[in-house]
N, C-alpha and C positions, 0 to 999 in steps of 0.2 A: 387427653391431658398432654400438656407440652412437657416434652422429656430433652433433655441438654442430649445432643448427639455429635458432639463435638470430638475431640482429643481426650481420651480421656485423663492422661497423663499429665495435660495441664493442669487438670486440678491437682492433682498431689502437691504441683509443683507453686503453685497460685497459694496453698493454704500450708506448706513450706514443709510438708511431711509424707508419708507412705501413707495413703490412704485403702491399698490393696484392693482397688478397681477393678484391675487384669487380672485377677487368678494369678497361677504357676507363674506368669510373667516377670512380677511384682518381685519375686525371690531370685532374680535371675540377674547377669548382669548388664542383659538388655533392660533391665529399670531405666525409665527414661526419667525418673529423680535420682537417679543414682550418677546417674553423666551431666543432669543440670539441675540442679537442685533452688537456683534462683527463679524467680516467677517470670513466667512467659512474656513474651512482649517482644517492645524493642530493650535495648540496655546498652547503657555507658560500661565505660572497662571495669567500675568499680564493683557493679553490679550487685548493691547494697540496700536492702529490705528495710523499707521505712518504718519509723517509732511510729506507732498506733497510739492512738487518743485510747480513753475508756470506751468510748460507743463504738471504737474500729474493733476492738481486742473483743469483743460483745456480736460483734455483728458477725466477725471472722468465724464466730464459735460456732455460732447457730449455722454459718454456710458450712463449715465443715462436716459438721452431723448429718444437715442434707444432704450434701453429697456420699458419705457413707452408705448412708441408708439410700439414696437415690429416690429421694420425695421432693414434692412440690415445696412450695411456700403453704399455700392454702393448703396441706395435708400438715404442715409441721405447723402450723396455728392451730389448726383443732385439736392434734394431739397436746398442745398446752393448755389449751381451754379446758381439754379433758381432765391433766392432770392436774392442775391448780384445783379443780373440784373436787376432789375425790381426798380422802385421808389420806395423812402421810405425806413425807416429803415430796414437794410438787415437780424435782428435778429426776428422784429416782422413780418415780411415774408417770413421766415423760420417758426416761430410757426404756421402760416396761414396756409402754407400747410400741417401741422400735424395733424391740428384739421379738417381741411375740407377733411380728407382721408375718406372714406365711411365705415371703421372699427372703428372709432372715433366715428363718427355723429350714428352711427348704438348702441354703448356704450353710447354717452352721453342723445340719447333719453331714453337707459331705458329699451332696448329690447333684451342686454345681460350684463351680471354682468359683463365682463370684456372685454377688447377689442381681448385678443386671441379668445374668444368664436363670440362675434363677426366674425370675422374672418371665426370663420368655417360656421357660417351660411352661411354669403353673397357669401363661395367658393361652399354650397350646396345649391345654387338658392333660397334663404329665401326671398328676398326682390327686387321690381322693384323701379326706379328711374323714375319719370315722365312717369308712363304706361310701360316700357321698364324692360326686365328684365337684370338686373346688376350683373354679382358673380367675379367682381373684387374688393377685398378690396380697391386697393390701388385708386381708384376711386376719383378724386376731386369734389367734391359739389358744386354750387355756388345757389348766392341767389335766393330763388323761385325756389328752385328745390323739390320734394315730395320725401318721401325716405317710402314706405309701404310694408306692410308683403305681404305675400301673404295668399291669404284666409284659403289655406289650412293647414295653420302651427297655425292659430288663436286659434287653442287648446293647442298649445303647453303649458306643464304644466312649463317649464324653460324659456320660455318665461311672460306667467302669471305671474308668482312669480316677476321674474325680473322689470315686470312693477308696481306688486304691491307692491316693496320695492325702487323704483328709487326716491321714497321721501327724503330717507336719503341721497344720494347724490345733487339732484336738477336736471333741466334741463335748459342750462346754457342760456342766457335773448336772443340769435341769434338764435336759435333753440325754434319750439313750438311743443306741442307731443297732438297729439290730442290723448289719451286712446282707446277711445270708436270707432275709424273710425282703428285703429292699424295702423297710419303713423306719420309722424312727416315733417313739410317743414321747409328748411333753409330760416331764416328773414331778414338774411343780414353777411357780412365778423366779425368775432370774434374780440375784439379788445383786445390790452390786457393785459388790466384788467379783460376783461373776464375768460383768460386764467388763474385758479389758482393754478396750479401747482409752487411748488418751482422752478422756473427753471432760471436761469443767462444765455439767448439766446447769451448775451456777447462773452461769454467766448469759444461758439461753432463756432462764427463766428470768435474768433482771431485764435482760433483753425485750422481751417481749410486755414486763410489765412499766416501761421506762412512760 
């Protein structure tokens, strides 16, 4: 699958916010939105971010959640197709599937600074799901599921660290991280409020049904 390997920084800067790509980085004052915060390119001195149509302000939204999440186009149309079918509001079951991806829940325990790294662990066998070993990110979770390292990565030193700064993020009240066992179980579906990301799920669902 084609994955954007570019700058990652630009995006932040392209969708005009901290989208916390980098890990640790992101809080630092190496933030490379923190020193330019206008969008990439070339630019005049004024360097002044153009009024968006309805379908721009729509389009922006849906690219920004991909990139959050770090998913395809063809991964974030299914997950609408998904949630538009299923009861209940078709926005906050769209963000359900995002956060219960197994590159998510593997970031919001604590056990990589960002969801790309994530990512590479669970592709280099890092973690089993209920005893079973799992290396697909795109994996959904559900409640009373175990999500654990495995034994022999418990030294990792970018693991360590990760868990011993996951303070300043939190671990969010559907998820509990047990440190000291290296796993964490899902408590129950994310509701959301829980989800605090800036995000207008609105706008990706008019999106997609325009």
């Amino acid at each position: 699958m084609a994955r954007y390997t570019g700058a990652r920084c630009r995006l932040c800067r392209r969708e005009g916010m901290k989208l916390f790509l980098k890990g640790d980085r992101c809080y630092t004052d190496k933030c490379a939105f923190e020193r330019r915060s206008y969008p990439p390119g070339q630019h005049g001195p004024q360097q002044v971010r153009v009024k968006l149509s309805d379908y721009g302000v729509r389009l922006r939204e849906k690219q920004k959640v991909k990139r959050i999440y770090g998913i395809s186009e063809k991964q974030m149309r299914m997950y609408y197709e998904k949630a538009t079918n299923m009861p209940g509001q078709a926005g906050h079951n769209l963000l359900q599937f995002l956060e219960r991806r197994l590159d998510n829940v593997v970031y919001r325990l604590g056990f990589a600074v960002s969801r790309n790294q994530a990512r590479q662990y669970i592709n280099h066998g890092f973690f089993k799901v209920n005893g079973k070993n799992v290396d697909i990110p795109s994996y959904l979770v559900k409640p009373g599921d175990v999500i654990e390292l495995k034994e022999k990565y418990r030294n990792n030193p970018q693991i360590i660290e990760s868990l011993e700064t996951v303070i300043r993020r939190g671990v969010p009240s559907w998820l509990e991280l047990d440190t000291e066992g290296f796993k964490g179980v899902v408590k129950g579906l994310p509701t959301r409020d829980e989800i605090t990301m800036p995000i207008q799920e609105s706008y990706i669902i008019e999106f997609y049904a325009r």
